[in-house]
Wavefront OBJ file of the C-alpha trace (Angstrom):
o trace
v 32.175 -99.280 -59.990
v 29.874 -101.112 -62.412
v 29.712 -99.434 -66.036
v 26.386 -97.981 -66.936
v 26.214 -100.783 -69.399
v 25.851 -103.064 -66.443
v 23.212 -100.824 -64.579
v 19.872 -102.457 -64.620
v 17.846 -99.530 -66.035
v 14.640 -101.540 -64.927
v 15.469 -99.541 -61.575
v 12.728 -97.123 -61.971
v 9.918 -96.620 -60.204
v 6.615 -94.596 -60.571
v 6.305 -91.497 -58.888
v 3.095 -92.068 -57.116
v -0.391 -91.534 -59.213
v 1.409 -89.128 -61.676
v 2.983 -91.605 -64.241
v 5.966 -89.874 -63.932
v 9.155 -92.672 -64.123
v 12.118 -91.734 -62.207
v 14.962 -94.166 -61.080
v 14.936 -96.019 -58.260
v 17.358 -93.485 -56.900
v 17.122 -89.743 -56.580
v 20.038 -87.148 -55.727
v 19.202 -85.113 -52.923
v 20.918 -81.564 -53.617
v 21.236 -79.389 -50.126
v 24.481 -80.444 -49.386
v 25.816 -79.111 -52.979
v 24.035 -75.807 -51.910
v 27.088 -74.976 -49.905
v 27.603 -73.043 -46.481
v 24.288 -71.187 -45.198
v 23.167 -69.777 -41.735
v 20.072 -68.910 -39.085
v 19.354 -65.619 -38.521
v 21.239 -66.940 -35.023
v 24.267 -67.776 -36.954
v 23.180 -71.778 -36.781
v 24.935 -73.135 -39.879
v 21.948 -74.459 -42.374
v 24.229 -76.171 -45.011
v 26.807 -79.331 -45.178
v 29.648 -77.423 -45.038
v 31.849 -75.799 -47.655
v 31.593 -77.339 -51.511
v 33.325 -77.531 -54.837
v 30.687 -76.237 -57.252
v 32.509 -77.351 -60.068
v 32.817 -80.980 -58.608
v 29.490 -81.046 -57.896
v 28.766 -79.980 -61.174
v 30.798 -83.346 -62.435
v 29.123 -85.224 -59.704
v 25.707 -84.568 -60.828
v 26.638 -85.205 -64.684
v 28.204 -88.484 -63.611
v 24.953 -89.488 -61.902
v 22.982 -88.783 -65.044
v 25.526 -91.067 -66.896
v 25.132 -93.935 -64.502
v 21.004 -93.964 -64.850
v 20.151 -91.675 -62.346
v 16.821 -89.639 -63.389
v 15.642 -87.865 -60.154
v 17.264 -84.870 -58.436
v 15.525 -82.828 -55.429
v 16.500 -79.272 -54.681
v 14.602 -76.787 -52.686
v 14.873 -72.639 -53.267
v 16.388 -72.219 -49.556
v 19.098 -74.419 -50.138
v 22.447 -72.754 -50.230
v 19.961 -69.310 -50.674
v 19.301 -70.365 -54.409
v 22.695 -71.650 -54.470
v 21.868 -75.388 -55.083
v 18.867 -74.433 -57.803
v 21.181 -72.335 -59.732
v 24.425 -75.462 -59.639
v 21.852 -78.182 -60.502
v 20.573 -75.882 -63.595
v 23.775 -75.460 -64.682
v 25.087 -78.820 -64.345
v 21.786 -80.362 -66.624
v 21.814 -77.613 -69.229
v 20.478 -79.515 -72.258
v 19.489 -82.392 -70.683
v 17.310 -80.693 -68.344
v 14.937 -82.971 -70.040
v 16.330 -86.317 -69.912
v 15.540 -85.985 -65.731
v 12.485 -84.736 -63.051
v 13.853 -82.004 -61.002
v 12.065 -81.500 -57.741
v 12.499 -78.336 -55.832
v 10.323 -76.679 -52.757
v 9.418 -73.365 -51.252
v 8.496 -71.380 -48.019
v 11.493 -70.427 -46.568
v 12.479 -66.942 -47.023
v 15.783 -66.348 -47.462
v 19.081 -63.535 -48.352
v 20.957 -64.424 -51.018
v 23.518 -61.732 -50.233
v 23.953 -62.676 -46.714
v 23.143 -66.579 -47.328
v 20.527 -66.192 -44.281
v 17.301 -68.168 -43.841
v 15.283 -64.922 -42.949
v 12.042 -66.737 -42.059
v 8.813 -68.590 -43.555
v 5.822 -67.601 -45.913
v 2.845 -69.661 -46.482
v 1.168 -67.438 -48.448
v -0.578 -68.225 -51.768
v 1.260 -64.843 -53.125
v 4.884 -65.949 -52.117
v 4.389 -69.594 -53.685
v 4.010 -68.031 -56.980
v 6.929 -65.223 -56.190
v 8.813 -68.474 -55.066
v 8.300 -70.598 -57.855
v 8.765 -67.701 -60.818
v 12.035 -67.928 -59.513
v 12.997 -71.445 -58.952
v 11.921 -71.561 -62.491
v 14.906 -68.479 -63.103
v 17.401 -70.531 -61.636
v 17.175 -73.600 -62.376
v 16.922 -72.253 -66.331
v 13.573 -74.430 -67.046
v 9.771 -74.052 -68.294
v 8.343 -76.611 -65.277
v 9.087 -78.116 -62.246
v 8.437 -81.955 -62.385
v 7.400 -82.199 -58.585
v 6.906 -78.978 -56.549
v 6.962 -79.532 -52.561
v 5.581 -77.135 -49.671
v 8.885 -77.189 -47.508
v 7.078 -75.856 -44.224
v 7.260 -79.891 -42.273
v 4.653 -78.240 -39.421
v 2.530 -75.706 -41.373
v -0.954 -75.157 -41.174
v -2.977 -77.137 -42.736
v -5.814 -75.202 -43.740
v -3.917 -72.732 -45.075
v -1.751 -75.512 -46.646
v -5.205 -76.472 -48.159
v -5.137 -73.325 -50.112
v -1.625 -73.950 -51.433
v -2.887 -77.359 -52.535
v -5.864 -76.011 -54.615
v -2.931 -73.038 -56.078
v -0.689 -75.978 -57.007
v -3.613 -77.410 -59.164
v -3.595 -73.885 -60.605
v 0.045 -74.634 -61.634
v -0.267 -77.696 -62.987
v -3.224 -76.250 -65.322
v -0.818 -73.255 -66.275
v 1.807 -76.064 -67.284
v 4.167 -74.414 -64.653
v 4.695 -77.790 -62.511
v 3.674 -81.255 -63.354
v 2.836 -82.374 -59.352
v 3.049 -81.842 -56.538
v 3.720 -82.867 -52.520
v 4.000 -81.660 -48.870
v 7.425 -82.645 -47.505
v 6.514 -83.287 -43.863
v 6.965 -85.966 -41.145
v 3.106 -85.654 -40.355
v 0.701 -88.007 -41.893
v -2.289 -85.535 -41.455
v -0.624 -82.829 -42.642
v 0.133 -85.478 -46.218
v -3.170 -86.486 -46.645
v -4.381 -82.783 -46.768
v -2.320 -82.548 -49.830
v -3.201 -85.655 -50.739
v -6.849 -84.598 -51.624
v -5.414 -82.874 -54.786
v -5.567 -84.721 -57.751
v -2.403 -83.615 -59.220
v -0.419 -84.150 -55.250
v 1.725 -87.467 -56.149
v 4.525 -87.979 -53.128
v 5.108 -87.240 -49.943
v 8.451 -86.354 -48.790
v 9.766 -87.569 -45.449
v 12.904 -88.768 -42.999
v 13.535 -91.876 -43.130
v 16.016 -94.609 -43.123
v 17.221 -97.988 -41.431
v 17.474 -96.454 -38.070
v 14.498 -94.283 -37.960
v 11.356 -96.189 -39.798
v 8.356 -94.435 -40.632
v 5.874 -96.963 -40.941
v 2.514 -94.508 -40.787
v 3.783 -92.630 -43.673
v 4.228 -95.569 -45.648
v 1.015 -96.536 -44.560
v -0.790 -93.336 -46.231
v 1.302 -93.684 -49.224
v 0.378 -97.124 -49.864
v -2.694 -96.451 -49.185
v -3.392 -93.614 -51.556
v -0.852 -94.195 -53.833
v 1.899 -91.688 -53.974
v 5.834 -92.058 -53.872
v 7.202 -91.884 -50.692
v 10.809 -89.821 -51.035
v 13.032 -90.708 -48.497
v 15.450 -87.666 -47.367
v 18.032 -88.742 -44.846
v 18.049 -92.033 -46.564
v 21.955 -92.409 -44.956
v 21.382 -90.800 -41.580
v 22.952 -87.737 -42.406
v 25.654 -89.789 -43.166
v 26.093 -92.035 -40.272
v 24.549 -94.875 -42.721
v 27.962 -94.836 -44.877
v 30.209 -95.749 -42.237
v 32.530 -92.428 -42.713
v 32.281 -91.311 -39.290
v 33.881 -92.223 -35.963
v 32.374 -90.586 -32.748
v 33.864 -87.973 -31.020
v 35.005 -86.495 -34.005
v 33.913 -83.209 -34.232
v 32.803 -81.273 -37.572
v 33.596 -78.463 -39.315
v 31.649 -75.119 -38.033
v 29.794 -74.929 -41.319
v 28.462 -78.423 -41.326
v 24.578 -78.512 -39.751
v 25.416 -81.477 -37.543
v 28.267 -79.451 -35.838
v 25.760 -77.740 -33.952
v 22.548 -80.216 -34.774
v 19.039 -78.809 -34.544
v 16.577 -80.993 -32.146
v 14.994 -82.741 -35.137
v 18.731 -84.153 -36.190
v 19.072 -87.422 -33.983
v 22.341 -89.026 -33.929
v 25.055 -85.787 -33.799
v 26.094 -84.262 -30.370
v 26.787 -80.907 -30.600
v 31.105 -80.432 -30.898
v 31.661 -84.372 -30.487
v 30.225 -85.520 -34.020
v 28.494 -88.824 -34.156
v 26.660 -90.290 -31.683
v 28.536 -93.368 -30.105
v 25.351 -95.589 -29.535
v 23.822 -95.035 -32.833
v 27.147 -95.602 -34.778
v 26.967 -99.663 -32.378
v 23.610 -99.883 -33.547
v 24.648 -99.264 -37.429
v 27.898 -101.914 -37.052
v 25.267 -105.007 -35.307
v 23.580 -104.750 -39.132
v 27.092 -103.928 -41.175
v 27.137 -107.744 -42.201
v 23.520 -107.876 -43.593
v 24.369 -104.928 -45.063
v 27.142 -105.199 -46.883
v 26.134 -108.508 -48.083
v 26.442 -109.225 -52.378
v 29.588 -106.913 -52.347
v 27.548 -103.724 -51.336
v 29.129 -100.825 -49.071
v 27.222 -100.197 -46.312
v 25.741 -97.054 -47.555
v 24.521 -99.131 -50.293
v 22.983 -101.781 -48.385
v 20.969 -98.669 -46.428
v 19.704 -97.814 -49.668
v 18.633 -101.251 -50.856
v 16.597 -101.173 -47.389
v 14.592 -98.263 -48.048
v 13.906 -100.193 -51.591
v 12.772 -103.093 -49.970
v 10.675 -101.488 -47.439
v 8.066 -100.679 -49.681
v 7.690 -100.529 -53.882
v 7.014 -97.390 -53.397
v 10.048 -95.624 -51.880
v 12.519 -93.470 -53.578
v 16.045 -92.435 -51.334
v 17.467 -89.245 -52.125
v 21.080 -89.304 -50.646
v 22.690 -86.325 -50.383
v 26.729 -85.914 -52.639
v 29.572 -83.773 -52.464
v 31.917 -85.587 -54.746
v 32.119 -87.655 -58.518
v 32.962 -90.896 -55.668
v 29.521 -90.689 -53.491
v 27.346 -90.270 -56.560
v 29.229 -93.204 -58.309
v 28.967 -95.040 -54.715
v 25.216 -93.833 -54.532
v 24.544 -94.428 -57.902
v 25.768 -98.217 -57.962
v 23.151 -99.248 -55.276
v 20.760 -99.343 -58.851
v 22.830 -102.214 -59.975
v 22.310 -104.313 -56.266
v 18.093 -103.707 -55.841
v 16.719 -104.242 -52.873
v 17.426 -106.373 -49.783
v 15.783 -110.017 -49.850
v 12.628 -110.498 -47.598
v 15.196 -112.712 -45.709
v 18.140 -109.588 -45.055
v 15.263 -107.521 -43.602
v 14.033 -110.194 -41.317
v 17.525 -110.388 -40.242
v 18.075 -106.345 -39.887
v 14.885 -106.210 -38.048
v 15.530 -109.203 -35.323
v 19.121 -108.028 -34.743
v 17.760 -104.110 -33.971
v 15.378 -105.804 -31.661
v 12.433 -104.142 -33.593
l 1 2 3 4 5 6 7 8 9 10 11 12 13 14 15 16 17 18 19 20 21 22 23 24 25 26 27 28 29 30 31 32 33 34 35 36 37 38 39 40 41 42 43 44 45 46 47 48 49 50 51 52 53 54 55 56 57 58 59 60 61 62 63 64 65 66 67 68 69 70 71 72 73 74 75 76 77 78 79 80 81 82 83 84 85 86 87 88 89 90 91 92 93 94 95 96 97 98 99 100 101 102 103 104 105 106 107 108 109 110 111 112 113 114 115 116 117 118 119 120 121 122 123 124 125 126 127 128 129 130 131 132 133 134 135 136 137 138 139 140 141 142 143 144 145 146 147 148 149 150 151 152 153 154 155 156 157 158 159 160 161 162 163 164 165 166 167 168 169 170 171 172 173 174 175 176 177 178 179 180 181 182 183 184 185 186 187 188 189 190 191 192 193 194 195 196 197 198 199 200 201 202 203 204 205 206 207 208 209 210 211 212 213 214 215 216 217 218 219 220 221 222 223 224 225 226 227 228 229 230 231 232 233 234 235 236 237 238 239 240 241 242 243 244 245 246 247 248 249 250 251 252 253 254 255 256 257 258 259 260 261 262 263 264 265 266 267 268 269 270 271 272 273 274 275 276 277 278 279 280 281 282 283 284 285 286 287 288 289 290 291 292 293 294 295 296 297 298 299 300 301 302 303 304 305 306 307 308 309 310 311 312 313 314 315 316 317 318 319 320 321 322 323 324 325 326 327 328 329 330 331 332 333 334 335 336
């Protein structure tokens, strides 16, 4: 592991039209959010967690340069809000914390209990994101309903400019797959991302389209597959009963439900393990210096559990991107 002496801090990048400098490399916080569940019992979380290692595991990632960390209010039921304010404290303000809301949810129970798109619950919501996470603002606030309306969602753009006058949030985004559904947000002044799947397997070129077009970051969840990007899994192998891709939802690709990882998609990751791993990287660094080369404008939030993925994570900053040469490579071998 390189020292953060060693860590190229020129690793940042702009997130989107705001001005806003984040590294090159955000944490992505549901899986510290612990064990959480469908009203159908469908496990929502990664499993069970340490909160006190992920409490080290997000300091360590500050220490090593990392600036960005995404939350959302559902995740864990407040769980992962409340760890990641706790684990900043007083140096809430050396980082941009990004967090989301619609889902409705029982903290008692730690049950999704639904969705609300309503102008009224986005304020509700976001009074108390700003409880738990123990802060004044939220650096980028994010509508977390992927497939909601969009003319309602054209009223919770217009309230999030209302925020950002109030000094409540600094921006804004829709995290969605859709690129219609974006650029509805994307009328708003203050609306600076979008955030969106994707990774080496599962490309999303229209979104990066729309971002390049109109300037905003694009924030990459899923950035390792869910995992099947680090090269920790081995199909068949099936996963605890707490972990979502135990029992994977139809928008999780690559996860059979009691056999683990798929078989064909773990071939398709080893054809490109080479390129990957090429300059000393692991291979879940090399998936992260793809994302980085696909566009300037991309920022991968992998997921952590433990001080040894954010210091694996958290050392793709020292590696940059793939050459234009590696991704020529990646994309003739894949056959795209």
């Amino acid at each position: 592991m390189e020292s953060i002496e060693h860590i190229d801090h020129k690793a940042t990048r702009t997130l989107g039209r705001s001005g806003i400098q984040v590294s090159a490399l955000g944490f992505g916080c549901w899986a510290i959010g612990g064990e959480w569940w469908s009203p159908e019992g469908q496990p929502l979380g990664w499993g069970k967690v340490d909160d006190e290692e992920s409490v080290r595991a997000i300091r360590r990632a500050l220490d090593l340069g990392v600036t960005f960390f995404d939350t959302a209010d559902a995740y864990g039921t407040g769980h992962s809000e409340r760890l990641l304010g706790r684990a900043l404290g007083k140096r809430r303000d050396e980082v941009v914390i990004a967090t989301k809301w619609g889902n409705l949810f029982d903290e008692g129970t730690r049950t999704r209990v639904g969705q609300d798109d309503s102008p009224e619950h986005a304020r509700r919501a976001l009074t108390a994101s700003l409880e738990r996470l123990g802060t004044d603002h939220i650096d980028l606030y994010q509508f977390h309903i992927s497939d909601g309306d969009p003319e309602r969602a054209a009223a919770l753009r217009d309230l999030c400019e209302e925020f950002v006058r109030e000094g409540l949030v600094r921006a804004y985004a829709w995290s969605t797959d859709d690129p219609e559904r974006a650029a509805v947000f994307a009328e708003g002044p203050h609306c600076t991302a979008v955030q969106h799947a994707m990774n080496l397997m599962q490309d999303a070129p229209e979104l990066i389209a729309l971002c390049e077009e109109l300037n905003l970051a694009s924030v990459n969840r899923s950035p390792l597959a869910m995992g099947l990007l680090t090269g920790k899994h081995a199909a068949g192998t099936p996963l605890e009963a707490g972990d979502i891709r135990s029992a994977p939802p139809a928008w999780l690709p690559g996860f059979t439900e009691g056999r683990g990882a798929d078989a064909d998609w773990l071939r398709r990751v080893e054809s490109v393990r080479d390129i990957l791993t090429s300059e000393g990287r692991t291979l879940a660094q090399g998936a992260l210096a793809w994302l980085w080369a696909r566009s300037p404008l991309t920022v991968p939030i992998p997921g952590f559990r433990s001080v040894a993925q954010a210091e694996e994570n958290a050392g793709a900053l020292a590696k940059g991107p793939l050459t234009a040469a590696q991704m020529a490579e990646v994309e003739q071998v894949l056959g795209r």
